[in-house]
N, C-alpha and C positions, 0 to 999 in steps of 0.2 A: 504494500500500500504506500508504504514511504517514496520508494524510485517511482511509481506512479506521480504521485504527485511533483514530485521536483522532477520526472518529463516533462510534463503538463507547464511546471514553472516555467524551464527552460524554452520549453516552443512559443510561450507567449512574451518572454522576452525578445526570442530572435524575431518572432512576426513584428512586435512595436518597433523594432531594431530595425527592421525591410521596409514598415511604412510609412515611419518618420519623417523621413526625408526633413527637409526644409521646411514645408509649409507647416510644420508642428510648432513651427516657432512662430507662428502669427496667427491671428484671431479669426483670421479672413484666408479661403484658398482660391486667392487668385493670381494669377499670375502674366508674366507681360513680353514683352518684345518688340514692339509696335504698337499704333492707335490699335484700340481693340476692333477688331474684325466681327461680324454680326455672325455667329455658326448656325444660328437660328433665328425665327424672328424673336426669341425672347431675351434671349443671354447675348451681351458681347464677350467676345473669348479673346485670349492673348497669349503670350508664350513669354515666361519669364527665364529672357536671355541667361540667368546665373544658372540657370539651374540643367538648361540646354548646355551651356558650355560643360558642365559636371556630371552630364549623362546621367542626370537626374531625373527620370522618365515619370517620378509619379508627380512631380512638382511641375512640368515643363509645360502645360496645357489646362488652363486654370479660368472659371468664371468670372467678369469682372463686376462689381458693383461699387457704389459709393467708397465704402472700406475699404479697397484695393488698395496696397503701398505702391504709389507710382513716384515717377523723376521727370522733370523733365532735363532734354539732352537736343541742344541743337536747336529748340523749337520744338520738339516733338517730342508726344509722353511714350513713357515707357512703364507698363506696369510690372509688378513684382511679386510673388505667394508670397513673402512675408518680410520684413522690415531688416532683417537681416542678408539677405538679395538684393535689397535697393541701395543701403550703406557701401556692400562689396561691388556694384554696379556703379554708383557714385565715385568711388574709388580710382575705378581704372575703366570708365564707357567701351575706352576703344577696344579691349581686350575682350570685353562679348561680344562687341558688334560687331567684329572682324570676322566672328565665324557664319554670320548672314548670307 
């Protein structure tokens, strides 16, 4: 019963470990790359450039709303999954942009 349960423990560490990603660290999952693009007519959607450049696939395609951390850069916003993508973004633009 005991290694049962600390299986059990362990696979729900490593799953919160694999879904974390970035957007865990913000209140809001959205995320940017450019003006948000309409995927549908309800949601605009976005790609946040940090998380693309870190093959961060569960962060990288993210809904936008009010709460979204965005920047702008150039003129042009860029949204973010979470406040900590926008700061690293803020940082070095040209370093995500470049993979466009």
């Amino acid at each position: 019963m005991r290694s049962m349960k600390m299986t059990i423990g362990v696979g729900m560490l490593l799953l919160a470990g694999m879904t974390g990603g970035c957007a865990s660290n913000s209140q809001n999952a959205a995320a940017t790359g450019s003006t948000p693009v309409m995927a549908s007519a309800k949601a605009p959607h976005a790609e946040c450039l940090v998380c693309k450049y870190n093959a961060d696939l569960a962060c990288v395609d993210l809904s936008v709303d009010s709460q979204t951390p965005s920047t702008k850069y150039q003129g042009k916003t860029y949204y973010f999954c979470s406040d900590t993508c926008r700061k690293k973004f803020e940082k070095e633009p040209a370093k995500y942009l470049s993979q466009k």
